[in-house]
MIDOSE-1310 file (N, C-alpha, C; in nm, 2 decimals, decimal comma, always signed):
residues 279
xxxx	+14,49/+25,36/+20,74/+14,35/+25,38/+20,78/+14,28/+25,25/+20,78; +14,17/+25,20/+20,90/+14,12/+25,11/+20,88/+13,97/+25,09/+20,81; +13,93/+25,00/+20,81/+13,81/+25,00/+20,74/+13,66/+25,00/+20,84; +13,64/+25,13/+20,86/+13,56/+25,18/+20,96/+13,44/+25,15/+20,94
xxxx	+13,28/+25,10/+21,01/+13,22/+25,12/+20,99/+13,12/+25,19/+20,91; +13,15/+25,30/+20,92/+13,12/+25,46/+20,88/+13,12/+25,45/+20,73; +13,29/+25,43/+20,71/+13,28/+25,37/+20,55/+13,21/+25,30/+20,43; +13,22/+25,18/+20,59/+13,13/+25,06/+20,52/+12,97/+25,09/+20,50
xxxx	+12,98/+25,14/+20,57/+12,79/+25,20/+20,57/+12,79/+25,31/+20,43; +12,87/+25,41/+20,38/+12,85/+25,48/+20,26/+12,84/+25,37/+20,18; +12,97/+25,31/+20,17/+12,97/+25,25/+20,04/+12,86/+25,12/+20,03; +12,79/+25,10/+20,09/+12,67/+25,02/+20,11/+12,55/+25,09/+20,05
xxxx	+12,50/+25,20/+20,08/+12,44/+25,33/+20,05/+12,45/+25,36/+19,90; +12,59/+25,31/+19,89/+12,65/+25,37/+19,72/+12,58/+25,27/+19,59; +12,60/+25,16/+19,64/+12,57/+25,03/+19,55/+12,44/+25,02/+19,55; +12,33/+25,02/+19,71/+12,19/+25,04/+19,68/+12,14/+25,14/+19,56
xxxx	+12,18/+25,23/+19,58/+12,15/+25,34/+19,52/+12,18/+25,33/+19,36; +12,20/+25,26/+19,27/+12,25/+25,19/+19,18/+12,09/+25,15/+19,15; +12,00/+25,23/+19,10/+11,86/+25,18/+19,03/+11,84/+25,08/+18,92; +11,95/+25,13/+18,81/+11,91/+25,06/+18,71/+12,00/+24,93/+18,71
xxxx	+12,00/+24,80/+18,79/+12,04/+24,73/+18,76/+12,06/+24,63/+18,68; +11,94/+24,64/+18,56/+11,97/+24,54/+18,45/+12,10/+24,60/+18,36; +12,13/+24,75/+18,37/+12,18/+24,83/+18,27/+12,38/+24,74/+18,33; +12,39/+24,72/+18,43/+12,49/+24,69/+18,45/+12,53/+24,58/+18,44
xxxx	+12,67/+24,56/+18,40/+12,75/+24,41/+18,33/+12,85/+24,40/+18,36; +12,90/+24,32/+18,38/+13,06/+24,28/+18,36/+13,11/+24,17/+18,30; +13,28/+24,17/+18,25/+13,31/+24,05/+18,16/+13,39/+23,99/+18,22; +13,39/+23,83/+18,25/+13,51/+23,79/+18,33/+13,58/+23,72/+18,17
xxxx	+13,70/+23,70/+18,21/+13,78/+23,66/+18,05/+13,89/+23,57/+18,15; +13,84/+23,41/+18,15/+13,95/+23,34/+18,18/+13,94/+23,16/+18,18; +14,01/+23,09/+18,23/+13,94/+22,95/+18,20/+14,09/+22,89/+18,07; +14,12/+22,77/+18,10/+14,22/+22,67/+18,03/+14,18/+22,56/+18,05
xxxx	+14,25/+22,47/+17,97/+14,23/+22,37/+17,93/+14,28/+22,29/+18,15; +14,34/+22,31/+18,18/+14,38/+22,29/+18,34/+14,29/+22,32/+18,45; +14,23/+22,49/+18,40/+14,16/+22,54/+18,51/+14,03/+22,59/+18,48; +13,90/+22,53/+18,52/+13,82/+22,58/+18,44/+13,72/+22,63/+18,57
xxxx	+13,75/+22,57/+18,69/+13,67/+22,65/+18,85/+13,67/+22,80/+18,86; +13,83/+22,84/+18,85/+13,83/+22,99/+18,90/+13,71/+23,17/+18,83; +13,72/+23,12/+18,70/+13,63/+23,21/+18,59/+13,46/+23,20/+18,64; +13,44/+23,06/+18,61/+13,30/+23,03/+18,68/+13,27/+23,07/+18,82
xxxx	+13,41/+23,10/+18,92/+13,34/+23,11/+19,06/+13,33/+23,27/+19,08; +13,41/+23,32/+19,01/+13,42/+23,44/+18,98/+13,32/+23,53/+18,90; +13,27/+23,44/+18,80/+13,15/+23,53/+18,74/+13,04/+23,48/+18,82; +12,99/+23,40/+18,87/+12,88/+23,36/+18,95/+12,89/+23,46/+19,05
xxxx	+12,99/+23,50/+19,14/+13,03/+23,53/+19,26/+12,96/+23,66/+19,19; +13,00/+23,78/+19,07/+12,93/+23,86/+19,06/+12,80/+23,88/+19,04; +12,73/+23,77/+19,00/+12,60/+23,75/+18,97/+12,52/+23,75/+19,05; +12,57/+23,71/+19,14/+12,50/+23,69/+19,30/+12,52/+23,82/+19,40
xxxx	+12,59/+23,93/+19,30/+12,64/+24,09/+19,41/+12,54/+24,15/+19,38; +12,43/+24,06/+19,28/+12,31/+24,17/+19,18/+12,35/+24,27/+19,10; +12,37/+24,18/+19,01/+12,37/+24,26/+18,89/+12,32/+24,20/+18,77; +12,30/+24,30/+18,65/+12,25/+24,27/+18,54/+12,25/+24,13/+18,46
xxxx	+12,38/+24,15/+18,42/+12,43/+24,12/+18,31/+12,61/+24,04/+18,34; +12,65/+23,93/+18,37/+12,78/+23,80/+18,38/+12,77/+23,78/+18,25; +12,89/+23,83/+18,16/+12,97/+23,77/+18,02/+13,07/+23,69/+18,09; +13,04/+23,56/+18,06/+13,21/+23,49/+18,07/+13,23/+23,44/+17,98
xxxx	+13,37/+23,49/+17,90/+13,45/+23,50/+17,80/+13,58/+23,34/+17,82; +13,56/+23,18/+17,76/+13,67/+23,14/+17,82/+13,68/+23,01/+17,66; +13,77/+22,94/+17,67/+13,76/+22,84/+17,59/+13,65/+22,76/+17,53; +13,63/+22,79/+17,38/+13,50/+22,68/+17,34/+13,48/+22,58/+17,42
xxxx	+13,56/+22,46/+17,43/+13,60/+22,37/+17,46/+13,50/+22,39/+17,60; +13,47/+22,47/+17,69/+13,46/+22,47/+17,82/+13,33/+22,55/+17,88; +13,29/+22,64/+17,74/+13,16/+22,66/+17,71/+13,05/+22,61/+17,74; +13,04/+22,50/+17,68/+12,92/+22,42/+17,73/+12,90/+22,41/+17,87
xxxx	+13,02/+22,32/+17,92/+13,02/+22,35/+18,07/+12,95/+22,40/+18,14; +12,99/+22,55/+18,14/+12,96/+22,67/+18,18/+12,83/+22,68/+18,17; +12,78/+22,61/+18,08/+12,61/+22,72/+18,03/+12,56/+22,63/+18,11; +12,57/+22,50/+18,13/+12,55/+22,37/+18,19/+12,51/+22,38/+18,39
xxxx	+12,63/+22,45/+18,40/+12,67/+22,47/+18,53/+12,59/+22,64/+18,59; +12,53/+22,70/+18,53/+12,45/+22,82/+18,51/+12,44/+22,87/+18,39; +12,26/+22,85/+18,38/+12,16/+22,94/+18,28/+12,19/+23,06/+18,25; +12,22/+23,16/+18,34/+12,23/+23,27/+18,42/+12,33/+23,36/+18,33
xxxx	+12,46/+23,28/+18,28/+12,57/+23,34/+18,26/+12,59/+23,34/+18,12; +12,62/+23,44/+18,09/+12,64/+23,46/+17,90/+12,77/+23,43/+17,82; +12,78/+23,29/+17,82/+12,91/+23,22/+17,76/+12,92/+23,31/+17,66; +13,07/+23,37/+17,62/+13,13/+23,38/+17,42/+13,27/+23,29/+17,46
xxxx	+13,22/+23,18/+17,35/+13,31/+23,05/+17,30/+13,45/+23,12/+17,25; +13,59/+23,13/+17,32/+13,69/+23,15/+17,24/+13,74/+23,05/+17,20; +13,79/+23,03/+17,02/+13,83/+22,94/+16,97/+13,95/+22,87/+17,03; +14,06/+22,90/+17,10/+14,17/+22,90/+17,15/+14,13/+22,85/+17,28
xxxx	+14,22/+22,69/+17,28/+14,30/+22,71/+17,45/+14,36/+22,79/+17,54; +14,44/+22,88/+17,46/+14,52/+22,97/+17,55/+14,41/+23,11/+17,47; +14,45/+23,26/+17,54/+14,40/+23,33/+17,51/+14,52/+23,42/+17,40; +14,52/+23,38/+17,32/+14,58/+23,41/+17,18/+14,55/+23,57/+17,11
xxxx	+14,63/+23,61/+17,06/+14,63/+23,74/+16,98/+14,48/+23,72/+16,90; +14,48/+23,58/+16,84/+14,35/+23,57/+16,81/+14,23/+23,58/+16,84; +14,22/+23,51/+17,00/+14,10/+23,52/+17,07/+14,13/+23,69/+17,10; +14,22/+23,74/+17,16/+14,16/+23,90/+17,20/+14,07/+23,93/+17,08
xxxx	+14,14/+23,98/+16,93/+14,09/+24,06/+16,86/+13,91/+23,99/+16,82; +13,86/+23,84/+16,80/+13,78/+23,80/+16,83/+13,69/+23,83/+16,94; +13,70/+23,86/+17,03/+13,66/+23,94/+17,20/+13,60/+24,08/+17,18; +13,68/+24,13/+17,12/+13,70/+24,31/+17,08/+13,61/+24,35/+16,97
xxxx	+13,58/+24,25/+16,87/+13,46/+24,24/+16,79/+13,34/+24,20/+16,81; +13,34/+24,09/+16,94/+13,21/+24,06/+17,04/+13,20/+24,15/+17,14; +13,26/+24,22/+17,19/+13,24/+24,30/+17,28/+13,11/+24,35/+17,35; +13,06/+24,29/+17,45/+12,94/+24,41/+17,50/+12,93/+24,50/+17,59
xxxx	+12,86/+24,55/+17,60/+12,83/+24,71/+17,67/+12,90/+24,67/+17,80; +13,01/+24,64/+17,87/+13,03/+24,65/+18,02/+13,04/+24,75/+18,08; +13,10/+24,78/+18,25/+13,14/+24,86/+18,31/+13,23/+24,84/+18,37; +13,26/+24,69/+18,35/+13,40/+24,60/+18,45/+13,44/+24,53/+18,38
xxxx	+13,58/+24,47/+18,31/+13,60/+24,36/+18,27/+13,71/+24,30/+18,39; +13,69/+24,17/+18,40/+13,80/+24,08/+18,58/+13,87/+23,97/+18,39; +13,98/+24,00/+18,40/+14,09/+23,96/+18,32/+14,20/+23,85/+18,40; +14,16/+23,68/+18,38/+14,28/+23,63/+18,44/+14,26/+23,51/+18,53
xxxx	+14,12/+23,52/+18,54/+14,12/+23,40/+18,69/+14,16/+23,26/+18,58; +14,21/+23,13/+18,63/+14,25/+23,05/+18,57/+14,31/+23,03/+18,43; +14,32/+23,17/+18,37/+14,35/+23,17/+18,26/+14,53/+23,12/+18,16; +14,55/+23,09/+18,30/+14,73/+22,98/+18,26/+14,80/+23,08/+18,17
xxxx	+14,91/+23,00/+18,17/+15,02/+23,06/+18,06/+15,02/+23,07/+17,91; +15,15/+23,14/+17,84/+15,15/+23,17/+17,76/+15,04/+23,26/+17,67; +14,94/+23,36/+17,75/+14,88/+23,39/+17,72/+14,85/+23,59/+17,74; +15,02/+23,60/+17,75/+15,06/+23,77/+17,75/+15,03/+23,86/+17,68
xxxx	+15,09/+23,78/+17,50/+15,08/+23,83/+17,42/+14,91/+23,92/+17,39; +14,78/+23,81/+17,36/+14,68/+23,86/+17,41/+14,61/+23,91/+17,48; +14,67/+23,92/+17,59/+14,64/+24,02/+17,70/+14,65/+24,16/+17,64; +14,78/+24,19/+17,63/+14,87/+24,27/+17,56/+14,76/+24,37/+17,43
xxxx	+14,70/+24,31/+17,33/+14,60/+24,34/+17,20/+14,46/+24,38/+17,31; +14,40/+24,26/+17,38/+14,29/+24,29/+17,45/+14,28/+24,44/+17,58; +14,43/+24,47/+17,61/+14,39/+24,60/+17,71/+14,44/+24,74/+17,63; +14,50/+24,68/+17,50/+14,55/+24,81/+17,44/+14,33/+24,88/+17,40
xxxx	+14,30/+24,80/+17,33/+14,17/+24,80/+17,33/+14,04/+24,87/+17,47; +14,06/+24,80/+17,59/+13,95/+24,79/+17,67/+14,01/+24,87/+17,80; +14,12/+24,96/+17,78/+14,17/+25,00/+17,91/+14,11/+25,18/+17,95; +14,04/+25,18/+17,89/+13,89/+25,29/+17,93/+13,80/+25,20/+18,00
xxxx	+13,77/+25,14/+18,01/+13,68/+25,04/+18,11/+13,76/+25,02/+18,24; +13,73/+25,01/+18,35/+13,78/+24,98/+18,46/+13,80/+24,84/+18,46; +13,97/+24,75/+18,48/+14,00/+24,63/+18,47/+14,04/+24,58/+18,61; +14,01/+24,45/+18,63/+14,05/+24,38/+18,75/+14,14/+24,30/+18,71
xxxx	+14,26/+24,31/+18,75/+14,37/+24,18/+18,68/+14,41/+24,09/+18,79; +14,37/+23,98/+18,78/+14,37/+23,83/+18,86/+14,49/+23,72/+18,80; +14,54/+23,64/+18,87/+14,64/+23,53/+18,80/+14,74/+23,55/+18,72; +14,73/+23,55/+18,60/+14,82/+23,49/+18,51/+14,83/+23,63/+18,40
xxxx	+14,70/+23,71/+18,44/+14,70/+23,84/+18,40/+14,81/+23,93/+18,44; +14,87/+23,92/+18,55/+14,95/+23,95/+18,67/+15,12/+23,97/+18,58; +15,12/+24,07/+18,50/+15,23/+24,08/+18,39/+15,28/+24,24/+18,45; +15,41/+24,24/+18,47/+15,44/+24,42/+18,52/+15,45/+24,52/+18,40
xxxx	+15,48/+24,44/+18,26/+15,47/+24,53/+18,16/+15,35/+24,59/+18,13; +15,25/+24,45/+18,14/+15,12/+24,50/+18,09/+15,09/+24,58/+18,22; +15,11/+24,60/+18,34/+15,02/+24,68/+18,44/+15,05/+24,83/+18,40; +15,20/+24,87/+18,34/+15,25/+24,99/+18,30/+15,13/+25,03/+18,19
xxxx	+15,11/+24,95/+18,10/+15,00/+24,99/+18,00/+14,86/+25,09/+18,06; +14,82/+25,02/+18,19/+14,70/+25,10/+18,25/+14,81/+25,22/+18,26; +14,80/+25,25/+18,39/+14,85/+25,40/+18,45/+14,71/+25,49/+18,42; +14,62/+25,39/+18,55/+14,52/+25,47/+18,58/+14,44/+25,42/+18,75
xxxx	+14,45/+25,47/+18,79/+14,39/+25,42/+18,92/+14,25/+25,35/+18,92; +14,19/+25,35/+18,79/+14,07/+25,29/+18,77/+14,05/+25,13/+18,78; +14,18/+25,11/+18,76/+14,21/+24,96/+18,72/+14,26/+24,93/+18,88; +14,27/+24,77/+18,85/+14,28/+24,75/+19,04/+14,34/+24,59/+19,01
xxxx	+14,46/+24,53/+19,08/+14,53/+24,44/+19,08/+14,52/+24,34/+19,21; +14,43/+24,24/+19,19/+14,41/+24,16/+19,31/+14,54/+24,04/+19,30; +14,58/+24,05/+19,45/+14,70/+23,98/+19,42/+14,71/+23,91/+19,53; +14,77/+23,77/+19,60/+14,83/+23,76/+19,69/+14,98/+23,80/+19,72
xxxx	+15,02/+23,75/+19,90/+15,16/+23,76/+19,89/+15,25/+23,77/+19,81; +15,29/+23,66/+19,76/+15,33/+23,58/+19,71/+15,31/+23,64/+19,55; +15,22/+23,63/+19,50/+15,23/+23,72/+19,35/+15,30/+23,86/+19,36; +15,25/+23,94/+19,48/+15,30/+24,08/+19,47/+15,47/+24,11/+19,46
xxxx	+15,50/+23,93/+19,59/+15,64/+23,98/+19,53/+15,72/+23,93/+19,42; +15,62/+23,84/+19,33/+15,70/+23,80/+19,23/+15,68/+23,93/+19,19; +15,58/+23,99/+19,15/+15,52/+24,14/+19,04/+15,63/+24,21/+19,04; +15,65/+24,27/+19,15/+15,75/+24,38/+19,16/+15,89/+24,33/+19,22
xxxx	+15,89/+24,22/+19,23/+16,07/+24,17/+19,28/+16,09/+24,24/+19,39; +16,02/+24,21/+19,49/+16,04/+24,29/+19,62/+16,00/+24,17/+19,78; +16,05/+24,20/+19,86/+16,04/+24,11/+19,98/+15,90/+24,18/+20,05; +15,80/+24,13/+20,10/+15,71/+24,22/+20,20/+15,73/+24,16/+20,34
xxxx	+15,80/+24,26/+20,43/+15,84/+24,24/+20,55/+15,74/+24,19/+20,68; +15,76/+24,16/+20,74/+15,65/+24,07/+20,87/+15,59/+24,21/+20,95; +15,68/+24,29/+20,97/+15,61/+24,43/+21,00/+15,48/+24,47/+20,93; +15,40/+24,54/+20,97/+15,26/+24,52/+20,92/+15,27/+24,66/+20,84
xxxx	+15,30/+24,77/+20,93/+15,33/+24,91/+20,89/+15,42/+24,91/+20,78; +15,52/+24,84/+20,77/+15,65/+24,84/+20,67/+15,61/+24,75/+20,50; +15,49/+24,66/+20,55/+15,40/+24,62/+20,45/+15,30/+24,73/+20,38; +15,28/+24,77/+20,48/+15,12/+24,87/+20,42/+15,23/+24,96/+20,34
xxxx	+15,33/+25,03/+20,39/+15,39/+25,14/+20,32/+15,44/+25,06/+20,17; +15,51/+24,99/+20,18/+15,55/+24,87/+20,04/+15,45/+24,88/+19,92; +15,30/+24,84/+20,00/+15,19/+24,85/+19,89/+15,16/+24,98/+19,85; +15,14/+25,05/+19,97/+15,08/+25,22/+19,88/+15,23/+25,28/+19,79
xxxx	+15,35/+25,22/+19,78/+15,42/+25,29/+19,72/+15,44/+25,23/+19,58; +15,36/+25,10/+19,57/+15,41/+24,99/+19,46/+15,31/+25,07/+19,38; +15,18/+25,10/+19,45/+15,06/+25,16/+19,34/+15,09/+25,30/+19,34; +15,20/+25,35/+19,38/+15,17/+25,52/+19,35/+15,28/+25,45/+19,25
xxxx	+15,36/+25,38/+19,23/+15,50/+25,36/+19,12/+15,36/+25,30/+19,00; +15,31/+25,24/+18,98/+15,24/+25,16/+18,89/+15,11/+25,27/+18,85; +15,10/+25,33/+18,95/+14,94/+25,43/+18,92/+14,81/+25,34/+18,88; +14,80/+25,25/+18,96/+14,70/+25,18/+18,99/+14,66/+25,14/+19,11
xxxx	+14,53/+25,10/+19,13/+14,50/+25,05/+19,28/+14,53/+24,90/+19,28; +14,59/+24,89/+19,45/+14,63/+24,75/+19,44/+14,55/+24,70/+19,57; +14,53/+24,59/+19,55/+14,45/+24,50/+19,66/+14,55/+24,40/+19,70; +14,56/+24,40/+19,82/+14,67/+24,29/+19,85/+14,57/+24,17/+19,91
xxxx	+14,56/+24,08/+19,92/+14,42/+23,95/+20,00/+14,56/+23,89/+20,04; +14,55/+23,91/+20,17/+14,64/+23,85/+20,25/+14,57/+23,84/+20,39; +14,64/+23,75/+20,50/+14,58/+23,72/+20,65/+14,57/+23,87/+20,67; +14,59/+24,03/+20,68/+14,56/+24,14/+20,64/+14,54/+24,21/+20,49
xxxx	+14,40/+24,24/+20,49/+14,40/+24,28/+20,34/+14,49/+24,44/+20,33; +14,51/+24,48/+20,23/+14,56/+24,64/+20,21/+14,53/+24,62/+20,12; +14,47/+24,79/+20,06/+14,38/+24,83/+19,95/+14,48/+24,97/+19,95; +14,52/+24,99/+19,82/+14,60/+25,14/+19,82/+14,56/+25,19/+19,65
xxxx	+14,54/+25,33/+19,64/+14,60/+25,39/+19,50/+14,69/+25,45/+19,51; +14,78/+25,44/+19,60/+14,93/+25,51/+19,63/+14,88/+25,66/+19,68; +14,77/+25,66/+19,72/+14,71/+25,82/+19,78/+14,68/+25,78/+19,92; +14,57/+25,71/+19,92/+14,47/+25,63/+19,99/+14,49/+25,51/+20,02
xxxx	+14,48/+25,49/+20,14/+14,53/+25,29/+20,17/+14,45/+25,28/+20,31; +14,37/+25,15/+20,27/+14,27/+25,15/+20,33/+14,34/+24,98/+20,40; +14,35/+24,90/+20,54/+14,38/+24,79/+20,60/+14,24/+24,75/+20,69; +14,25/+24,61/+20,62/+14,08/+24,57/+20,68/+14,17/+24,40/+20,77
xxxx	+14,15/+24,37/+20,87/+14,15/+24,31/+20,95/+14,06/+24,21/+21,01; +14,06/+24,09/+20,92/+13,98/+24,01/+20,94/+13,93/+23,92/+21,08; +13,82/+23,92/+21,10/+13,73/+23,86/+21,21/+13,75/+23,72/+21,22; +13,74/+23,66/+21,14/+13,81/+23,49/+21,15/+13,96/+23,49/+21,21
xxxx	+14,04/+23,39/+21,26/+14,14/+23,36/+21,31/+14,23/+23,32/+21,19; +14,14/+23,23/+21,11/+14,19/+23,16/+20,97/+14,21/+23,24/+20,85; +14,33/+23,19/+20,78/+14,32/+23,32/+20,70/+14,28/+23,18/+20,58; +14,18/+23,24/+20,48/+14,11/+23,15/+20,36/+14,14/+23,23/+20,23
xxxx	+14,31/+23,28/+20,22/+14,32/+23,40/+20,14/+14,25/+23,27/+19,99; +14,32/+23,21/+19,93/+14,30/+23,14/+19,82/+14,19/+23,09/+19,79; +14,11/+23,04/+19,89/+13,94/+23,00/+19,89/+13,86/+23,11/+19,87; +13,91/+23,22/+19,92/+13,82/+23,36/+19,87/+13,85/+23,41/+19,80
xxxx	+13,97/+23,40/+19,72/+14,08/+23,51/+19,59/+13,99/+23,51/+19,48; +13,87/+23,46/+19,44/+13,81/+23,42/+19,33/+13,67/+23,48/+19,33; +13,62/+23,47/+19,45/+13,45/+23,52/+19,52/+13,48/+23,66/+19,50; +13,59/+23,71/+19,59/+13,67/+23,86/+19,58/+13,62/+23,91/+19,45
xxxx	+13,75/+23,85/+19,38/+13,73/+23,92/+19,21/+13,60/+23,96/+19,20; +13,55/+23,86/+19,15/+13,42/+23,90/+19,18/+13,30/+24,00/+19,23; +13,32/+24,01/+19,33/+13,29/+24,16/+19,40/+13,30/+24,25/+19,38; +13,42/+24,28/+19,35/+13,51/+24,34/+19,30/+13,45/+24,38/+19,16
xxxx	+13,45/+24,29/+19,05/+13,36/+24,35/+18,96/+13,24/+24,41/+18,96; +13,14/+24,34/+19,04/+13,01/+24,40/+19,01/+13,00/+24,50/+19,10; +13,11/+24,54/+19,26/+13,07/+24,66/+19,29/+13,10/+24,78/+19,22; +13,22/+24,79/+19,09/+13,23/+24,84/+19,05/+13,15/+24,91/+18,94
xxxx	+13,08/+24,77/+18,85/+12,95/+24,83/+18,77/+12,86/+24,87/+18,82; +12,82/+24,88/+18,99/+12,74/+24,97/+19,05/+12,78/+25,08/+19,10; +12,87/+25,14/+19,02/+12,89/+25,26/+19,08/+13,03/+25,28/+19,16; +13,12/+25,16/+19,19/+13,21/+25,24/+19,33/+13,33/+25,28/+19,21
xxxx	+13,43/+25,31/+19,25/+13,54/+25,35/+19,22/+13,61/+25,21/+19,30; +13,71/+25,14/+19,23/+13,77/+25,06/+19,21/+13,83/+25,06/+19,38; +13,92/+25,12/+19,42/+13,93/+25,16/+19,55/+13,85/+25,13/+19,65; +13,72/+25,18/+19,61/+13,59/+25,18/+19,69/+13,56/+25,00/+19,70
xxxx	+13,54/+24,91/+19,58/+13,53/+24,83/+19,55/+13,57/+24,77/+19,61; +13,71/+24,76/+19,63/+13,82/+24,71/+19,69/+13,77/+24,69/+19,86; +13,76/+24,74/+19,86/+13,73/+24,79/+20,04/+13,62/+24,74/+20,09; +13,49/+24,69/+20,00/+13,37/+24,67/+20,02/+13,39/+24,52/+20,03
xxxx	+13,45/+24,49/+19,91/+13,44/+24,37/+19,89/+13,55/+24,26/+20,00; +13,62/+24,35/+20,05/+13,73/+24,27/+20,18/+13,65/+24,25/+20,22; +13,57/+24,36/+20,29/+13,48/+24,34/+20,42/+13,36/+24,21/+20,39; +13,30/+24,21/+20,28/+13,18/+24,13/+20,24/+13,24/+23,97/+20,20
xxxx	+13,36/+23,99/+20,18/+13,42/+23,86/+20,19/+13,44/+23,76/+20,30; +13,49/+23,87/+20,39/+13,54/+23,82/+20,54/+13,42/+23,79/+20,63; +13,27/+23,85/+20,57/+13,16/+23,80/+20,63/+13,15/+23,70/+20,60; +13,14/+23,64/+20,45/+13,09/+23,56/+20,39/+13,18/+23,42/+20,47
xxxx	+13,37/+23,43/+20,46/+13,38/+23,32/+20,54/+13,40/+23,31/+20,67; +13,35/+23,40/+20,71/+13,28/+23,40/+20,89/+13,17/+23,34/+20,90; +13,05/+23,35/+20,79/+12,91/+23,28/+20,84/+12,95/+23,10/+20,80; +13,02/+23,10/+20,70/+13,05/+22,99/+20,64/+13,13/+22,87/+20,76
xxxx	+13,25/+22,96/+20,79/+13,33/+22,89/+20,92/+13,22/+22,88/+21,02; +13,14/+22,91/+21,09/+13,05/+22,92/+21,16/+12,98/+22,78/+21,16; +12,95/+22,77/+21,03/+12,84/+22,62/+20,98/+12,93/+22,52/+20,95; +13,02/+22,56/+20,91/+13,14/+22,46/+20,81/+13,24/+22,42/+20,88
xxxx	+13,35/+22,51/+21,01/+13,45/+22,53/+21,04/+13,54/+22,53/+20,91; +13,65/+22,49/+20,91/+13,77/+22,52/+20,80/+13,73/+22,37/+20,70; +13,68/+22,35/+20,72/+13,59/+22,23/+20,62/+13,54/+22,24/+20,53; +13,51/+22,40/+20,44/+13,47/+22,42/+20,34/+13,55/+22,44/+20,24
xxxx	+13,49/+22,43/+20,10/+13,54/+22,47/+19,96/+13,51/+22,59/+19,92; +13,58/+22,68/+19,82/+13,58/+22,79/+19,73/+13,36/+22,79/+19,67; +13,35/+22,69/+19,63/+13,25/+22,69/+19,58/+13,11/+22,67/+19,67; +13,16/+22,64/+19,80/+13,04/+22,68/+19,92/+12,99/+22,83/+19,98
xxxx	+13,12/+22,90/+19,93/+13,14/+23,04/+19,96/+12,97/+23,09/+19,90; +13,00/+23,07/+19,76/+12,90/+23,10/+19,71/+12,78/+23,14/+19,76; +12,76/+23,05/+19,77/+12,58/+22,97/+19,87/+12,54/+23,14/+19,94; +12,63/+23,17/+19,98/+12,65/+23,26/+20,10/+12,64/+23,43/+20,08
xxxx	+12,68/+23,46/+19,95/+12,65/+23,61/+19,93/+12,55/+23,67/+19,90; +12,46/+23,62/+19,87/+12,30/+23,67/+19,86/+12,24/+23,70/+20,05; +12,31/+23,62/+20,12/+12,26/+23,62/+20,24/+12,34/+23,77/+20,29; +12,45/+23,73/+20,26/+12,58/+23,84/+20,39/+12,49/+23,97/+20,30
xxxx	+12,47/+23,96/+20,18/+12,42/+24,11/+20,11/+12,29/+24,14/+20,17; +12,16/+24,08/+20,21/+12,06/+24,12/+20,27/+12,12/+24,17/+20,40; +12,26/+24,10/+20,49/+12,26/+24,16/+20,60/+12,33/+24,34/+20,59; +12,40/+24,35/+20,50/+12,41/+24,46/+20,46/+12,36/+24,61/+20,49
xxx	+12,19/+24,61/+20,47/+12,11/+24,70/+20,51/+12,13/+24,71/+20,64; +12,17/+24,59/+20,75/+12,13/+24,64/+20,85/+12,29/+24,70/+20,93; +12,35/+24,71/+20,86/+12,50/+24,72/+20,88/+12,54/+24,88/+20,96
């Protein structure tokens, strides 16, 4: 199925309709000593979908940064470089009220084990797993469609040890079958996005020529989160946020051509979301 107008216009409808917006939050949990861009573009990127409340959860050490780089966003300092058995159960004791937690952007290796403590905990919340989160043991742990696995190429077939074929049809079927095996929804961000919960598989077809999967993998997440704390079903989210992406680097290529960065994206979602209404 593609991603129909009609669609896009409910689920547009859905997230307006979302009154109490201070009441809604999400937690992004990621950042290393190597990668400290992807978490920040990612929680900003939600902050800017309007919503309440951006916890970013990442290394003391990188804290300041952050609070530095936006007023806006509600640093919790984890003691740990890596995200350690320690930092989860630490996390799990700070915990606030969310509706989304995005687990993983930049958050580097060796950092399974706490994943592992942190979702045995938080996996009644709807999870976005990004990067390094991207573990097939831990995705068995969900086995819930609530949760939603943003991935490129290239990750999905490390994930599941599988080739995804140049056929487009023979792809789409690959994905809706990996999330009916896993019982989760999967987002594929590829030069064609696919969005499946192994029931439902939704293919959105981008309007640019250029595919900017990696420059947008991070704004995505993002979306992704805070459409979720307004209301969509992860699925829904999924689908919304292809489409709001592929505007975002359509207006951008427009002013920019392929000359832009991940972090000019930005600039840009407050605007593609007023166009929204008239969608």
């Amino acid at each position: 199925m593609g991603l129909e107008k009609q669609l896009i216009e409910s689920l547009v409808n859905k997230i307006y309709s979302c009154k109490n917006i201070e009441d809604t939050a999400t937690l992004v949990v990621g950042g290393s000593w190597l990668q400290h861009g992807p978490p920040y573009l990612a929680a900003i990127s939600a902050l800017k979908a309007n919503i309440g409340q951006v916890y970013l959860a990442a290394p003391k050490t990188l804290s300041t940064v952050y609070r530095i780089m936006s007023p806006d966003l509600i640093v919790l300092p984890l003691p740990d470089m890596k995200f350690t058995k320690g930092c989860a159960g630490k996390l799990i004791k700070w915990m606030p009220k969310v509706k989304s937690i995005l687990l993983g952007p930049g958050l580097g290796k060796g950092c399974r084990e706490g994943l592992e403590v942190f979702i045995k905990e938080t996996k009644n919340i709807p999870l976005i797993l990004v990067d390094e989160a991207l573990h097939y043991d831990i995705i068995r742990m969900l086995n819930s469609k609530m949760h939603i696995l943003l991935v490129t190429a290239k990750e999905f077939q490390h994930l599941f040890d599988t080739i995804l074929p140049e056929n487009f049809k023979e792809r789409e079927k690959i994905v809706e079958s990996k999330a009916r095996e896993v019982n989760v929804t999967v987002f594929l961000k590829d030069s064609n996005d696919i969005i499946s919960d192994g029931e439902s598989t939704i293919v959105y077809n981008p309007k640019i020529k250029y595919s900017f999967v990696h420059r947008s993998l991070n704004v995505t997440a993002g979306l992704v989160s805070a459409y979720i704390t307004k209301g969509l079903t992860s699925f829904e989210a999924g689908a919304l946020a292809s489409y709001v992406c592929d505007r975002i680097c359509e207006v951008v290529f427009e002013r920019k051509g392929s000359y832009f960065v991940s972090s000019e994206l930005v600039e840009y979602i407050q605007p593609v979301h007023l166009e929204l209404n008239t969608v």
